[in-house]
N, C-alpha and C positions, 0 to 999 in steps of 0.2 A: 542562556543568560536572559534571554527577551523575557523567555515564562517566568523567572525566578522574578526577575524585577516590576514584572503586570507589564511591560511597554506593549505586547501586543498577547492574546489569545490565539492567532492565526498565523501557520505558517505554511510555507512549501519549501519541499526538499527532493531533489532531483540526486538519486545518486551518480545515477550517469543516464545521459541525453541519447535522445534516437539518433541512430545512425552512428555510434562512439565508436572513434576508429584506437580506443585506450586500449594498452594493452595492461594486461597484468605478471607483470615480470618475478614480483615479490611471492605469487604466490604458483610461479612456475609454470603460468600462461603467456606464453610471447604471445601469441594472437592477438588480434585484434577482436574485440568485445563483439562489433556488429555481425563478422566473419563469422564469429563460432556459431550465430543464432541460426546463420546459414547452412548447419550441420549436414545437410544432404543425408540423414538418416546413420553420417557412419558415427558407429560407437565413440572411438579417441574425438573429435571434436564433442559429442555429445558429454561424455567425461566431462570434460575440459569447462561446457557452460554450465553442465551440471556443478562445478566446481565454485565455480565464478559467481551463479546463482548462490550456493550458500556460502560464500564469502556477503553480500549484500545482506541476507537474512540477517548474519551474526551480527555486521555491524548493525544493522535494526533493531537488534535484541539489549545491544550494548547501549543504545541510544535508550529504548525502554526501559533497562535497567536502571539509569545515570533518571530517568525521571521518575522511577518509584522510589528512588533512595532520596530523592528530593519533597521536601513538605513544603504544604504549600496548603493553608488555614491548617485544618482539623485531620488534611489525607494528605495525598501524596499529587504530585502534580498528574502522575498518568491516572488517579484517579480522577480527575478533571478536569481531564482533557478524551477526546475522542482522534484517532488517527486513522484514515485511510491507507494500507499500504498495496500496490504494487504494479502492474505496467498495460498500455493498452494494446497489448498483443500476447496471445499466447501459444503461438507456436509462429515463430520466424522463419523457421523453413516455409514454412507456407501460409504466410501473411494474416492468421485467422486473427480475428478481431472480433474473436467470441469467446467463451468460455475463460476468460479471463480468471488468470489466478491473481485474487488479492484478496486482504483481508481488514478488518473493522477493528482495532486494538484501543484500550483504556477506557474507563470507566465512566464520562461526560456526567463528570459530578452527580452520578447516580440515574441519569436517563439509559444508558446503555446497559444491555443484557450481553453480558461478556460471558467465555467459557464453553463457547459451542462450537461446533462445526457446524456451515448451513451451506447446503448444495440446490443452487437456485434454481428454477428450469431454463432450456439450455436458451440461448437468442436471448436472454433479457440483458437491454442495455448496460452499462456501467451508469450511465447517467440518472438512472431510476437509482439507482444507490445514491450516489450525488444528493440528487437532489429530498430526499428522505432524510438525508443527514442533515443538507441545509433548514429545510423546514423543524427536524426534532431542534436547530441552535435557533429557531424563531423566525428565519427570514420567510419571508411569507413572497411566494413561487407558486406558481401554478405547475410550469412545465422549464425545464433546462435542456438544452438543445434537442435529441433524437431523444427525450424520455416519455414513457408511454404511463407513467404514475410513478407512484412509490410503492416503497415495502416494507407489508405490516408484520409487527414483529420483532422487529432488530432493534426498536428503543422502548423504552418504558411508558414513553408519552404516548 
């Protein structure tokens, strides 16, 4: 509703918080969410966040959907808008805070080069994303906390 009406271009959306002791009962996880990330390598919890994990996806998909079917001037709103999706760990069994899986979706009114896969090399920040994305929306940054640059390539400017 914020994007349909212009009140803001900018938002953040947390599907669930570190450390969420939520379980998912609806979709046949009692568990608790942070528990299963603690898999200790066995298969059934692994299952279980592999599960849980594309329960998140879909509803991000649905949220993407619900904004391509929306106009907004000449396109659609996810064509202009830019969204980062997804978390600053990627493996919880063993705290790694590298190789992060997420991904760059919607069109930023034609700055963004969508439709790829792009595998970065391994240790580069998230904040080097960050902040690349802040600069291609104009803010003028040198540097955003642990970032070592940007990176060329992932917008049109």
């Amino acid at each position: 509703m914020a994007f349909q009406t212009d009140i803001t271009r900018v938002i953040t959306f947390m599907m669930s918080r570190e450390v969420s002791p939520r379980s998912y009962p609806e979709l046949g996880i009692p568990d608790p969410h942070h528990g299963l990330s603690h898999h200790q390598d066995n298969p059934v919890q692994m299952e279980k966040l592999a599960r849980l994990n594309r329960h998140h996806i879909e509803q991000f998909a649905y949220f993407m959907d619900r904004l391509a079917a929306t106009p907004d001037g000449e396109a659609t709103l996810l064509d202009n808008i830019v969204m980062l999706y997804g978390c600053g760990i990627s493996d919880g069994n063993k705290h790694l805070h590298t190789d992060l899986p997420c991904f760059v979706a919607g069109g930023g009114s034609g700055t963004h080069k969508g439709g790829r896969h792009i595998k970065f090399e391994d240790d580069l920040e998230i904040s080097n994303l960050q902040l690349t994305m802040l600069q291609n929306f104009g803010v003028e940054l040198e540097t955003l906390g642990d970032s070592s640059g940007t990176i060329s390539g992932l917008f049109n400017s």
